[in-house]
Structures are given as structure tokens and as C-alpha cells.
BALOSE-858289 format. One record per residue: residue number from 1; residue in three letters; z, y, x of N, C-alpha, C, O, CB in turn. Coordinates in nm, 3 decimals, decimal comma. Atoms other than C-alpha are relative to their C-alpha. Glycine has a CB too. Layout:
REM residues N
+-----+-----+---------+---------+---------+---------+---------+---------+---------+---------+---------+---------+---------+---------+---------+---------+---------+
|   i |  aa |    n.zz |    n.yy |    n.xx |   ca.zz |   ca.yy |   ca.xx |    c.zz |    c.yy |    c.xx |    o.zz |    o.yy |    o.xx |   cb.zz |   cb.yy |   cb.xx |
+-----+-----+---------+---------+---------+---------+---------+---------+---------+---------+---------+---------+---------+---------+---------+---------+---------+
| NUM | ALA |       Z |       Y |       X |       Z |       Y |       X |       Z |       Y |       X |       Z |       Y |       X |       Z |       Y |       X |
...
+-----+-----+---------+---------+---------+---------+---------+---------+---------+---------+---------+---------+---------+---------+---------+---------+---------+
***
This chain:
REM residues 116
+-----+-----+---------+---------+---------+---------+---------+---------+---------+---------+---------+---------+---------+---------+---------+---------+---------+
|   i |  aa |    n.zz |    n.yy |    n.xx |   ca.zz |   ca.yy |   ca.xx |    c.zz |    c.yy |    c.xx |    o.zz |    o.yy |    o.xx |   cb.zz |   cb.yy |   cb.xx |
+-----+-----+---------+---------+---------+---------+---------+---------+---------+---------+---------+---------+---------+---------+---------+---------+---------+
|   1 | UNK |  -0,031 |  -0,138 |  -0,037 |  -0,180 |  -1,014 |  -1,274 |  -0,113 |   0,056 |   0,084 |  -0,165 |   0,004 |   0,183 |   0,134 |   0,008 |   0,078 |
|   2 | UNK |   0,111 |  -0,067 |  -0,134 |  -0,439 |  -0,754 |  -1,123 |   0,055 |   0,084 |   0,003 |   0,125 |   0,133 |  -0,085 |  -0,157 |   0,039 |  -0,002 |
|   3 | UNK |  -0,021 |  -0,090 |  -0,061 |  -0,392 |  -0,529 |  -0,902 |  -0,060 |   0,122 |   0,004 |  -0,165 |   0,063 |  -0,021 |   0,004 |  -0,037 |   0,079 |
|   4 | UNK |   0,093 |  -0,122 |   0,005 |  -0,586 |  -0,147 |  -0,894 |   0,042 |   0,077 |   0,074 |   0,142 |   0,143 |   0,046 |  -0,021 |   0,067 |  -0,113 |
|   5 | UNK |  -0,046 |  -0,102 |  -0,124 |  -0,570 |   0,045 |  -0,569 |  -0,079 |   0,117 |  -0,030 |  -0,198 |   0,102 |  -0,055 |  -0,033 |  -0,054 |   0,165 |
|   6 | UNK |   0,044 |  -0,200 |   0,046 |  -0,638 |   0,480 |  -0,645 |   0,025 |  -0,010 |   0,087 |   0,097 |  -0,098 |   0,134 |   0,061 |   0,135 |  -0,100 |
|   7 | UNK |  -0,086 |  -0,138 |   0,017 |  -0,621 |   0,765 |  -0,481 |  -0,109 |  -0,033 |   0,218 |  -0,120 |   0,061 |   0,296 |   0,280 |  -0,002 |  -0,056 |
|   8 | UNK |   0,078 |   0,003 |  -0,111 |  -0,838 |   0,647 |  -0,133 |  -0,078 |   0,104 |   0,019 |  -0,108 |   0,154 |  -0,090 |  -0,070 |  -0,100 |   0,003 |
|   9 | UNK |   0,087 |  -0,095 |  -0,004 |  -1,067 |   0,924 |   0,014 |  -0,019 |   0,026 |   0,158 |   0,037 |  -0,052 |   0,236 |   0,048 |   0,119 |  -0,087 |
|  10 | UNK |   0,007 |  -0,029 |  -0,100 |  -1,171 |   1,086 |   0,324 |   0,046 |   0,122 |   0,037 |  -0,009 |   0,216 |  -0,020 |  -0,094 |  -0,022 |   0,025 |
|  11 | UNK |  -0,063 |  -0,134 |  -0,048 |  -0,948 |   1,377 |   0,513 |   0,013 |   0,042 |   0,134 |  -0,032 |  -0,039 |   0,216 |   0,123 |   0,008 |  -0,040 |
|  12 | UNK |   0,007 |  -0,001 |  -0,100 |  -0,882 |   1,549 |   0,802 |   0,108 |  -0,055 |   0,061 |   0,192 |  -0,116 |  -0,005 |  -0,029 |   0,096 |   0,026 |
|  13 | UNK |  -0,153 |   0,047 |  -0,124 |  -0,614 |   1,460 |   1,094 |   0,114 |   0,100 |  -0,098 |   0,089 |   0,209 |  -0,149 |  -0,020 |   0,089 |   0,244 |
|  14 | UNK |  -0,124 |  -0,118 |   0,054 |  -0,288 |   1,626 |   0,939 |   0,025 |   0,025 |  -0,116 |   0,126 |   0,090 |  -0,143 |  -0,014 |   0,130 |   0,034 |
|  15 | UNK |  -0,031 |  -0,011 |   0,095 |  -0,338 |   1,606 |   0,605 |   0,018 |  -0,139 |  -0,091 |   0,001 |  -0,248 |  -0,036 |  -0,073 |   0,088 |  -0,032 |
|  16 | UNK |  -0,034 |   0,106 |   0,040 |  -0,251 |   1,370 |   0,339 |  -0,044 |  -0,027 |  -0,148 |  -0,096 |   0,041 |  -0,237 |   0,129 |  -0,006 |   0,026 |
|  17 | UNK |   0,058 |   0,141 |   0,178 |  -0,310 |   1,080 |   0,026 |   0,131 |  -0,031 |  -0,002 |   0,229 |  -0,012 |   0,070 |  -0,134 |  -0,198 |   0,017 |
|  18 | UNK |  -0,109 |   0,029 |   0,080 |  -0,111 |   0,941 |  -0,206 |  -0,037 |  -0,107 |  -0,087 |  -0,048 |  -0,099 |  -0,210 |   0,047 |   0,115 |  -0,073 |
|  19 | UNK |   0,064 |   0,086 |   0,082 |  -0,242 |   0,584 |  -0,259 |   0,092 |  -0,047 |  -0,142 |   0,210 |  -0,010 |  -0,141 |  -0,038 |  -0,123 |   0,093 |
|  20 | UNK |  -0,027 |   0,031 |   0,081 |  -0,170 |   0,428 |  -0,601 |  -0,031 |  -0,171 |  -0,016 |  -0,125 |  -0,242 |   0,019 |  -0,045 |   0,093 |  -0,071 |
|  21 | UNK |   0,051 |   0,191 |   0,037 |  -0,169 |   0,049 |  -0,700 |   0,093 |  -0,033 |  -0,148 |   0,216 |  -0,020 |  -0,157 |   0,078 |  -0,155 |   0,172 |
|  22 | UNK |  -0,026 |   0,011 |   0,137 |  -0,123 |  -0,031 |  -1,071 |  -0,033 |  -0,134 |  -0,088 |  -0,142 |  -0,164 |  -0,135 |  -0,069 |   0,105 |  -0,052 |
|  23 | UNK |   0,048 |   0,143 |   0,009 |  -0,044 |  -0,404 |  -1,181 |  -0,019 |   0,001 |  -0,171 |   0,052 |   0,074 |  -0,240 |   0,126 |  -0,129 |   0,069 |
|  24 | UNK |   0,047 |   0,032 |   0,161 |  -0,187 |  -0,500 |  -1,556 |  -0,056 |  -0,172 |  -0,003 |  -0,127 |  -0,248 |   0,064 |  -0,156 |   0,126 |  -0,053 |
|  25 | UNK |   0,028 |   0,175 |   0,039 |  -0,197 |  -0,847 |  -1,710 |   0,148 |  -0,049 |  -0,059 |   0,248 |  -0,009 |  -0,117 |  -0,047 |  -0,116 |   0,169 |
|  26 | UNK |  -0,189 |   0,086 |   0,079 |   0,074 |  -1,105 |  -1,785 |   0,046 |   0,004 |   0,117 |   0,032 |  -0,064 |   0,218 |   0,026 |  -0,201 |  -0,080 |
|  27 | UNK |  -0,086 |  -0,013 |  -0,127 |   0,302 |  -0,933 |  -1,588 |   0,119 |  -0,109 |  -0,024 |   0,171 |  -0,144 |  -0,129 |   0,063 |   0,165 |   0,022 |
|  28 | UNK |  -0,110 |   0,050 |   0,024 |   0,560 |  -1,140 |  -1,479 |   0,150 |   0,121 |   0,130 |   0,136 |   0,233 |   0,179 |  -0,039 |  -0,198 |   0,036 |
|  29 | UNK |  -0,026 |  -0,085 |  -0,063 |   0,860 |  -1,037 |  -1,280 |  -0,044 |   0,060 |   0,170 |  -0,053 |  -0,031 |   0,252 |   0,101 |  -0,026 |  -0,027 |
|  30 | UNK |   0,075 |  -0,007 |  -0,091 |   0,720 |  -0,852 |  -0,975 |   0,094 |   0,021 |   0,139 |   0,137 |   0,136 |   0,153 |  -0,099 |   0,104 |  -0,037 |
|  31 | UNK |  -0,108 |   0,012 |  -0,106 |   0,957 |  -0,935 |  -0,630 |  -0,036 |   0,101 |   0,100 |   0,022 |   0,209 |   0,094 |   0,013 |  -0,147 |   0,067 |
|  32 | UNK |   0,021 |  -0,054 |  -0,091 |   0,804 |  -0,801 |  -0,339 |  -0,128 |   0,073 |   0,005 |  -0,229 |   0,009 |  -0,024 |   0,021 |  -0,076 |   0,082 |
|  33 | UNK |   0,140 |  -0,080 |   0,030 |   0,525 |  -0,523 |  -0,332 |   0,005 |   0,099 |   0,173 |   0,083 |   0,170 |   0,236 |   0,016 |   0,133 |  -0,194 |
|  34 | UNK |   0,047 |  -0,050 |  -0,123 |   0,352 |  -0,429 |  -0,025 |  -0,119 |   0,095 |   0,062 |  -0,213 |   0,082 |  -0,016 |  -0,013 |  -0,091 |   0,045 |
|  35 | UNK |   0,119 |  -0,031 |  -0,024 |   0,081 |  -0,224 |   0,152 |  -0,054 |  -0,044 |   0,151 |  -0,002 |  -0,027 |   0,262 |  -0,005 |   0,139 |  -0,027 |
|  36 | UNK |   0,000 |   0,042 |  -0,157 |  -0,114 |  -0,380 |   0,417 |  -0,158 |   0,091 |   0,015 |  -0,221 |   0,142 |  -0,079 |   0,000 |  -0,217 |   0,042 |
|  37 | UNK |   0,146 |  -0,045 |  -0,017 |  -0,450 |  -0,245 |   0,575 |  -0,090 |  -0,059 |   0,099 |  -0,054 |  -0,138 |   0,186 |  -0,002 |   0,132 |   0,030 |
|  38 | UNK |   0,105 |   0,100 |  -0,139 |  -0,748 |  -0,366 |   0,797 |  -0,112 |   0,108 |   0,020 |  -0,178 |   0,159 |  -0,070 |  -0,098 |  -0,193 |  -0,062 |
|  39 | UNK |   0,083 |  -0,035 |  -0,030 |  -0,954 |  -0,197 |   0,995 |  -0,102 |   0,004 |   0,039 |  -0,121 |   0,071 |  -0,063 |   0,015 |   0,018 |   0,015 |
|  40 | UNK |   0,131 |   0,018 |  -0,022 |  -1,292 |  -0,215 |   1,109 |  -0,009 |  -0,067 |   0,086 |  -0,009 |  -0,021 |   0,200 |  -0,070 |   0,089 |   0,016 |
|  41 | UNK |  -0,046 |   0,037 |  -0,172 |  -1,273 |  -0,512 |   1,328 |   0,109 |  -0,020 |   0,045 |   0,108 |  -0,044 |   0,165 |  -0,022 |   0,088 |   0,090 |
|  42 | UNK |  -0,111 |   0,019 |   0,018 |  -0,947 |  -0,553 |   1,301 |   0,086 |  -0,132 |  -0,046 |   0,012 |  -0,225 |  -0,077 |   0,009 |   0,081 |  -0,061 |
|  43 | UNK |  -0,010 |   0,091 |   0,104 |  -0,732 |  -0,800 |   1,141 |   0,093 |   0,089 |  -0,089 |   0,135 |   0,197 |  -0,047 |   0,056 |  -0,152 |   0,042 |
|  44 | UNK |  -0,098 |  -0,075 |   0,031 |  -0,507 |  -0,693 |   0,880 |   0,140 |   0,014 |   0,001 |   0,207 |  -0,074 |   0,054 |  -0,016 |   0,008 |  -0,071 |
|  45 | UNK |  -0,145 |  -0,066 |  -0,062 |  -0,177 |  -0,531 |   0,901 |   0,073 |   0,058 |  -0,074 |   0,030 |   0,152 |  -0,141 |  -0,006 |   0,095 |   0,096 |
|  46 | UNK |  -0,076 |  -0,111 |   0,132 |   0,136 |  -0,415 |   0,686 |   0,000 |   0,105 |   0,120 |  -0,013 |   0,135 |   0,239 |   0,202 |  -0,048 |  -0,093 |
|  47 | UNK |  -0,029 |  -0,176 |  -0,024 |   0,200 |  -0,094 |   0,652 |   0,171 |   0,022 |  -0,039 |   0,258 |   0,065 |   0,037 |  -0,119 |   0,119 |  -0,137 |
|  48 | UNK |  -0,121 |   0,012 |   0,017 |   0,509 |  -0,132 |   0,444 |   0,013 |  -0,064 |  -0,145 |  -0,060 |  -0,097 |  -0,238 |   0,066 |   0,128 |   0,024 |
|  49 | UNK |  -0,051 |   0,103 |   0,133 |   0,684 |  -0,297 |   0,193 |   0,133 |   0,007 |  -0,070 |   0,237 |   0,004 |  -0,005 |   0,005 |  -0,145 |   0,046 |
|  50 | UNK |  -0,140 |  -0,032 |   0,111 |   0,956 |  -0,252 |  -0,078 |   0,004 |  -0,146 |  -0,090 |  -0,079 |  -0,216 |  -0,147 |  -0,034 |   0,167 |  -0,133 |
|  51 | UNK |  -0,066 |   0,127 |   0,048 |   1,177 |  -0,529 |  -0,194 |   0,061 |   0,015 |  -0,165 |   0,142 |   0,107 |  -0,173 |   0,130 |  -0,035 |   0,113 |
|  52 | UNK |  -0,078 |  -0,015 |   0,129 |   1,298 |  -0,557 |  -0,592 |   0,089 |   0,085 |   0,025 |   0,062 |   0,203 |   0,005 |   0,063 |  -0,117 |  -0,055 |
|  53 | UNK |  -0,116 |  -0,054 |  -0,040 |   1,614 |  -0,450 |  -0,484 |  -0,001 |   0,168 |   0,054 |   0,103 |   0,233 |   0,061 |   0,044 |  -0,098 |   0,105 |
|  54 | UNK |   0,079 |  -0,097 |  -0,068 |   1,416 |  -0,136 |  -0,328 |   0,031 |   0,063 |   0,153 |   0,020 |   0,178 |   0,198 |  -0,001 |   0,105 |  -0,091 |
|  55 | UNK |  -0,010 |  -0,008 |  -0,127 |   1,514 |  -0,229 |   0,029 |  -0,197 |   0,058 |   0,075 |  -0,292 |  -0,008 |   0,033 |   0,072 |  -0,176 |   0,044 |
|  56 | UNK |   0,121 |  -0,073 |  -0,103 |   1,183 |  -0,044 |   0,252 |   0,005 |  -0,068 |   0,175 |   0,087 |  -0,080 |   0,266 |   0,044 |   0,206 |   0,009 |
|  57 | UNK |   0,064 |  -0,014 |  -0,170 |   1,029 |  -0,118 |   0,578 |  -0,151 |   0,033 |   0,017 |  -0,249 |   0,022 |  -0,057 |   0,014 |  -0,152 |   0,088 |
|  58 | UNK |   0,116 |  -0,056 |  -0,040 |   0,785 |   0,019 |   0,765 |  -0,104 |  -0,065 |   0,080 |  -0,092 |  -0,185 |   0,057 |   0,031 |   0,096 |   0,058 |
|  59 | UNK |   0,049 |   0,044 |  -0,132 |   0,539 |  -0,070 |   1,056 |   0,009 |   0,155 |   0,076 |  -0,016 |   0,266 |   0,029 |  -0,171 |  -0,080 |  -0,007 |
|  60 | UNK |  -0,055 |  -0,106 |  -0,095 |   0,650 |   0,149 |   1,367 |  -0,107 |   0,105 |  -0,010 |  -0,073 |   0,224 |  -0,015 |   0,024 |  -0,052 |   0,160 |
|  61 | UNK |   0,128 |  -0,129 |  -0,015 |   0,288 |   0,349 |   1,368 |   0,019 |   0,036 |  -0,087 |  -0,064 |   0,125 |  -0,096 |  -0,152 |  -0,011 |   0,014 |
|  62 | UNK |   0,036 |  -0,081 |   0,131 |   0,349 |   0,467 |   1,028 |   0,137 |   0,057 |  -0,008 |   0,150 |   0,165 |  -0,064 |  -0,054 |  -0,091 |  -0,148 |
|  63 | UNK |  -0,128 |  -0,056 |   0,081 |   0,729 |   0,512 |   0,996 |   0,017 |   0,153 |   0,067 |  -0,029 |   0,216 |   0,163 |   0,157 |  -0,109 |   0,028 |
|  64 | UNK |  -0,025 |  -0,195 |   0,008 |   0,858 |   0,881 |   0,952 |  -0,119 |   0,070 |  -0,047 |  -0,090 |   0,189 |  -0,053 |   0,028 |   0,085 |   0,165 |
|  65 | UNK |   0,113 |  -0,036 |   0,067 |   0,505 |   0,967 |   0,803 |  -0,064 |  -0,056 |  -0,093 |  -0,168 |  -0,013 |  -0,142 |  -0,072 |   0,015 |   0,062 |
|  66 | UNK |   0,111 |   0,039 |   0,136 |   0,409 |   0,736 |   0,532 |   0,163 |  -0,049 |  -0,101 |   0,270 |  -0,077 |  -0,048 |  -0,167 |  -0,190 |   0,046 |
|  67 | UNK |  -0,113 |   0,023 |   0,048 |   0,661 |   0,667 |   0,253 |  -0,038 |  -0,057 |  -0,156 |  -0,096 |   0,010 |  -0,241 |   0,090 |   0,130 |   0,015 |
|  68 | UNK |   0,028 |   0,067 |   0,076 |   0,653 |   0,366 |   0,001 |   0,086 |  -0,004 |  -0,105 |   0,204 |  -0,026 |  -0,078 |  -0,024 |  -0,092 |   0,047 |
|  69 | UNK |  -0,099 |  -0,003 |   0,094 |   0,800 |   0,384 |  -0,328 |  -0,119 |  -0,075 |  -0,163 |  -0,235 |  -0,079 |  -0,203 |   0,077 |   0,200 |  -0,007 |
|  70 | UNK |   0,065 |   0,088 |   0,147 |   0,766 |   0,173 |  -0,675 |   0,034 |   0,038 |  -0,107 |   0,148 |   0,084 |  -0,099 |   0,031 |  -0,141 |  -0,022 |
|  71 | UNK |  -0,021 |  -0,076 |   0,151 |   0,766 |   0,294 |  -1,072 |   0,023 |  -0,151 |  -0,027 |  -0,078 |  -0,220 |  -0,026 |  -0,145 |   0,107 |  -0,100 |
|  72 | UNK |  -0,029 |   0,074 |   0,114 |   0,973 |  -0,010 |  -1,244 |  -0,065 |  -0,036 |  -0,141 |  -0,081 |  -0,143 |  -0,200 |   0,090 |   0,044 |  -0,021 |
|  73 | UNK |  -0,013 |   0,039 |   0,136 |   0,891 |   0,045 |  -1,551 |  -0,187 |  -0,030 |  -0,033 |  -0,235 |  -0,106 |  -0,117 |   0,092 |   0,144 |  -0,105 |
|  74 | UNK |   0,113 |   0,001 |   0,019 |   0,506 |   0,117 |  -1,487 |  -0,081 |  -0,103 |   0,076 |  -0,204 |  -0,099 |   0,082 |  -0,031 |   0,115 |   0,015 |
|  75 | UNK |   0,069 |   0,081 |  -0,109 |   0,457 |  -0,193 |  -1,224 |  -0,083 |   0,076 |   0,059 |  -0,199 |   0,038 |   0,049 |  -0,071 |  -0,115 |  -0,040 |
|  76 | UNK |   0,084 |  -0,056 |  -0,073 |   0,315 |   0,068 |  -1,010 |   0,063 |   0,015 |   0,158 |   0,185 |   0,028 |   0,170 |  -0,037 |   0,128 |  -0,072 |
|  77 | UNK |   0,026 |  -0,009 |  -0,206 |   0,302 |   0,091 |  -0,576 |  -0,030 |   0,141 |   0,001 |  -0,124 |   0,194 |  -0,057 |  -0,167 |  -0,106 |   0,096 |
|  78 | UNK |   0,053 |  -0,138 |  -0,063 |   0,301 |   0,422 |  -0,446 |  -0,024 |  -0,018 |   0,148 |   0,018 |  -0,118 |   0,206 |   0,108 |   0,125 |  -0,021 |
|  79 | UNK |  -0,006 |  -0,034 |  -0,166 |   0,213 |   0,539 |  -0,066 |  -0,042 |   0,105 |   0,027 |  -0,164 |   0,120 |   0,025 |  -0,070 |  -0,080 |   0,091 |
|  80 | UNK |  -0,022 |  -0,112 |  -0,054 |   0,270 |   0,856 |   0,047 |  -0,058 |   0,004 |   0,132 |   0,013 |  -0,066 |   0,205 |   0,129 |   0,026 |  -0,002 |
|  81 | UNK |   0,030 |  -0,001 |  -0,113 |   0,087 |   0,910 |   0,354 |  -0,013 |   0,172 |   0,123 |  -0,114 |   0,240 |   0,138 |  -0,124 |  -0,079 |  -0,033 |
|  82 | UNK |   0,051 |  -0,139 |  -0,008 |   0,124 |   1,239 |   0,533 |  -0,015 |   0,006 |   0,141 |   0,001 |  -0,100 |   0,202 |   0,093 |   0,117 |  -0,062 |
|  83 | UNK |   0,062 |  -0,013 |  -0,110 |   0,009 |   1,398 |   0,873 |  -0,086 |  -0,133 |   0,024 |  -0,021 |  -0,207 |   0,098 |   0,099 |   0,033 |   0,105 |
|  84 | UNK |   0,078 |   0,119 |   0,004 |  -0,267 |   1,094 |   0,860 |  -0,054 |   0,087 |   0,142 |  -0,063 |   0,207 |   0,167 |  -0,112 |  -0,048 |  -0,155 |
|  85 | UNK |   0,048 |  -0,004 |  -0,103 |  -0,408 |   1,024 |   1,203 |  -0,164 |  -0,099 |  -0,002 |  -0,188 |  -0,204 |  -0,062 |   0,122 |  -0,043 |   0,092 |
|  86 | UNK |   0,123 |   0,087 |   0,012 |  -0,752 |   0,891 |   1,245 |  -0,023 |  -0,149 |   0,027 |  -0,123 |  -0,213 |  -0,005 |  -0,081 |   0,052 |   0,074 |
|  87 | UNK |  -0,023 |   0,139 |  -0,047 |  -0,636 |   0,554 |   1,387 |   0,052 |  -0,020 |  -0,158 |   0,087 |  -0,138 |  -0,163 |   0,119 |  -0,033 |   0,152 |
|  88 | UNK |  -0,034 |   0,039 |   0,070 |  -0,528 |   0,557 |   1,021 |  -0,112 |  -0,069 |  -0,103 |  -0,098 |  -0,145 |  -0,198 |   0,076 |   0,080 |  -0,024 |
|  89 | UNK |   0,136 |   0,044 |   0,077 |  -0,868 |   0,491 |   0,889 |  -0,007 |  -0,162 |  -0,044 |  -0,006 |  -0,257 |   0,034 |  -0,135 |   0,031 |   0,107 |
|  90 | UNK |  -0,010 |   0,216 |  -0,008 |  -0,871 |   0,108 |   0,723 |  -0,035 |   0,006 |  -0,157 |  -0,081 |   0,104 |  -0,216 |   0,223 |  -0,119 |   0,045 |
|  91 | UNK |   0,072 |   0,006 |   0,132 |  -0,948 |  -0,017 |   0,378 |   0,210 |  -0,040 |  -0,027 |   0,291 |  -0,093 |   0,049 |  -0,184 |  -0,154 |  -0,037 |
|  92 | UNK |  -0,154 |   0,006 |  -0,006 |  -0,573 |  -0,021 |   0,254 |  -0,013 |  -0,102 |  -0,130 |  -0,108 |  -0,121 |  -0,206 |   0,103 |   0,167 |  -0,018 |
|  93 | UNK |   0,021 |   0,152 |   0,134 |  -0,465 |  -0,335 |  -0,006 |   0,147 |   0,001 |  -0,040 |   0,245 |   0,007 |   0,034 |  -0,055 |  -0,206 |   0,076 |
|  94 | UNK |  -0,146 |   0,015 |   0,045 |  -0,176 |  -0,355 |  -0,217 |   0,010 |  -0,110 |  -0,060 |  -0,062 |  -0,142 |  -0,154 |   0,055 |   0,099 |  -0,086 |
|  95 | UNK |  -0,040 |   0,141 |   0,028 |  -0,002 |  -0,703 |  -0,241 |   0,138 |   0,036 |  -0,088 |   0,202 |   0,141 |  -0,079 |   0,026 |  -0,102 |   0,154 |
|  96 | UNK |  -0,082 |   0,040 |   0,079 |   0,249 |  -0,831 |  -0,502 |   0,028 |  -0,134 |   0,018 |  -0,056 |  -0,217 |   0,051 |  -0,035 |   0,028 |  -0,111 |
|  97 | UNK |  -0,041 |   0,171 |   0,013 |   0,455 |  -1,162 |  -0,523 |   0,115 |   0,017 |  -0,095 |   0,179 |   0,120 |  -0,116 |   0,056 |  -0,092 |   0,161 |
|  98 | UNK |  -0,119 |   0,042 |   0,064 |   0,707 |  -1,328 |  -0,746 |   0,087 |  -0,057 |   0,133 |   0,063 |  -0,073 |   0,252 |  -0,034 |  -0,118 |  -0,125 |
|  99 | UNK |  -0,128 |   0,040 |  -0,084 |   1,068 |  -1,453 |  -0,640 |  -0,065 |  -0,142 |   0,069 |  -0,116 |  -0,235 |   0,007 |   0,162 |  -0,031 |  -0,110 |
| 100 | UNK |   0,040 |   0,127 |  -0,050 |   0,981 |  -1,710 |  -0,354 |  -0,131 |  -0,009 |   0,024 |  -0,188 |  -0,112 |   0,059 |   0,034 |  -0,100 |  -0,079 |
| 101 | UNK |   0,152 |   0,032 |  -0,038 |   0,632 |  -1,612 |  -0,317 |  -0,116 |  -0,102 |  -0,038 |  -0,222 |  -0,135 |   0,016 |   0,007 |  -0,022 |   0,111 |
| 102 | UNK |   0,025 |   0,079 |   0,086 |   0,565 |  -1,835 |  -0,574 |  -0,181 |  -0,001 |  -0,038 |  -0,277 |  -0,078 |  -0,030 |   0,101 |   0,039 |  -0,111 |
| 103 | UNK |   0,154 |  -0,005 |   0,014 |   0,267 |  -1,660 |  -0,683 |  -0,021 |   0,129 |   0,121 |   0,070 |   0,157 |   0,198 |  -0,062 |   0,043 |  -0,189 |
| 104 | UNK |   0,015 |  -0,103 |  -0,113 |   0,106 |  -1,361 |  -0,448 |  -0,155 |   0,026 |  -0,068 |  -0,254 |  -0,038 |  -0,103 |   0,017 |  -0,066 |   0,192 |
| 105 | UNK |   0,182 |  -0,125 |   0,078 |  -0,189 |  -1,089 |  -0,588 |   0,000 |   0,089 |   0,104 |   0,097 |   0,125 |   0,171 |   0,012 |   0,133 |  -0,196 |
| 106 | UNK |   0,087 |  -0,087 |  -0,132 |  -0,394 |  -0,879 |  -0,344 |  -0,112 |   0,105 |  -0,142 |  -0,182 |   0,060 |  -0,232 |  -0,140 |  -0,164 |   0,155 |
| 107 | UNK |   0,071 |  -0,098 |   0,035 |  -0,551 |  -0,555 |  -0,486 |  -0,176 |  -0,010 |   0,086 |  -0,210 |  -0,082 |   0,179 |   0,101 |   0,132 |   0,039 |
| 108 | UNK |   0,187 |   0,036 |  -0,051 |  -0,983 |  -0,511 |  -0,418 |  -0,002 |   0,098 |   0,116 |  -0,095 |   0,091 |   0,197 |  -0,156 |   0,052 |  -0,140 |
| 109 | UNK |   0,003 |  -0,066 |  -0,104 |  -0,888 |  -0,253 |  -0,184 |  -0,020 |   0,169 |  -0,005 |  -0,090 |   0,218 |  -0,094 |  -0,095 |  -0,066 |   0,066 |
| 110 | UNK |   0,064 |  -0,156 |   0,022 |  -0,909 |   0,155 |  -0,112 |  -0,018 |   0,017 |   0,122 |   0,062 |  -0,029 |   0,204 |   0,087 |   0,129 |  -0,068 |
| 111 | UNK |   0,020 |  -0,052 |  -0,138 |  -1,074 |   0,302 |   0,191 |   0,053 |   0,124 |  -0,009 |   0,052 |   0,197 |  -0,108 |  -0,142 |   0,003 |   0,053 |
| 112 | UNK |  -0,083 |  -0,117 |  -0,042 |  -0,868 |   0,577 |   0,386 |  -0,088 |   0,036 |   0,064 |  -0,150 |  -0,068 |   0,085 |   0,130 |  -0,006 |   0,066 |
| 113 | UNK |   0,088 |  -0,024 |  -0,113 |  -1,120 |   0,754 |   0,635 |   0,090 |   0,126 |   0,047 |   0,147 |   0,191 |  -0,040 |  -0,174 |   0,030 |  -0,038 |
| 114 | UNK |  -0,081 |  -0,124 |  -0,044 |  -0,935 |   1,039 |   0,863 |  -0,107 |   0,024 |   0,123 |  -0,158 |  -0,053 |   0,203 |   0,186 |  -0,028 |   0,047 |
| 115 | UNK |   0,109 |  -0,067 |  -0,086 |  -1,160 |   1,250 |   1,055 |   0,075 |   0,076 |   0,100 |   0,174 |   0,137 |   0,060 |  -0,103 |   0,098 |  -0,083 |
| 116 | UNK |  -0,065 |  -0,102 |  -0,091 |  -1,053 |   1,436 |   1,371 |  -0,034 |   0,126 |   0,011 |   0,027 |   0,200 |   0,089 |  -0,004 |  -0,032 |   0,114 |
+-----+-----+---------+---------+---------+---------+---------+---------+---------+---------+---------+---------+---------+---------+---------+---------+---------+
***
């Protein structure tokens, strides 16, 4: 399975992206799909994560402004990101696993840049 992270770019404070992550291969079934990010110097860090079932969580700096949702049928990751703050700046990565974490895929990455 690979992963393909869209939709990265550079904006100001307040406005917003709408990353994309799009799995292709021998899909199998896909359990847990996540977005984590790392920043410059940093280590990395979820952002959030949606369960099969399409239970959601967040990380506290993002919740009420970023909002994760998945296309079934298209094995695709969305992330909604809006009022982006410049502390949001990171190279963002979208992870996948099977039931049990059996297997686990990492996307090549999209940079976010937010300018003040």
C-alpha cells in the first residue's frame, strides 16, 4: 500500500488547506488512518486520527479547527484545516494500519507553511 499526501502549500494566519492522502496498491482492509506532523526540530506529533468505525480524535492544539474525515470507498484521508496558525507550519504525514497494527504505511509527506 502507498500512501500520496496533496493539497500542502503556503498561507496566511487565518486561512485554510484541505490536505489529501490517497492509498493505491494491494489495498487491504484499512483500520486506523491518521495525520501526524513534525516540525522543524521537532519530533513528530498526531494531529488526529479516525478509527474504521469513524470514531475521531484530535490533539488539543488543533481541535475545533482542523477536522479529519475518510472516503471508504476511495481509501482516501482528508484534513480540513481552518484558521491555520503559524505554529502550524510542519511537514504533515498521513499514516495507515491494518486491524492490530499488523502492518502500518506512512505517506512521503506535505509541507504546510503559515505565515503571520
Amino acid at each position: 500500500v502507498q500512501l500520496v499526501e496533496s493539497g500542502g502549500g503556503s498561507v496566511q494566519a487565518g486561512q485554510s488547506l484541505r490536505l489529501s492522502c490517497a492509498a493505491s496498491g494491494r489495498i487491504v482492509r484499512i483500520n486506523t488512518m491518521r495525520w501526524y506532523r513534525q516540525a522543524l526540530g521537532k519530533q513528530r506529533e498526531l494531529v488526529a486520527g479516525i478509527t474504521y468505525d469513524g470514531n475521531r480524535n484530535y490533539a488539543e492544539s488543533v481541535r475545533g479547527r482542523f477536522t479529519i474525515s475518510r472516503d471508504y470507498v476511495k481509501n482516501s484521508l482528508y484534513l480540513q484545516m481552518d484558521s491555520l496558525k503559524p505554529e502550524d507550519t510542519a511537514v504533515y504525514y498521513c499514516y495507515a494500519d491494518t486491524v492490530a497494527a499488523i502492518y502500518e504505511y506512512w505517506g512521503q509527506g506535505t509541507q504546510v507553511t503559515v505565515s503571520s
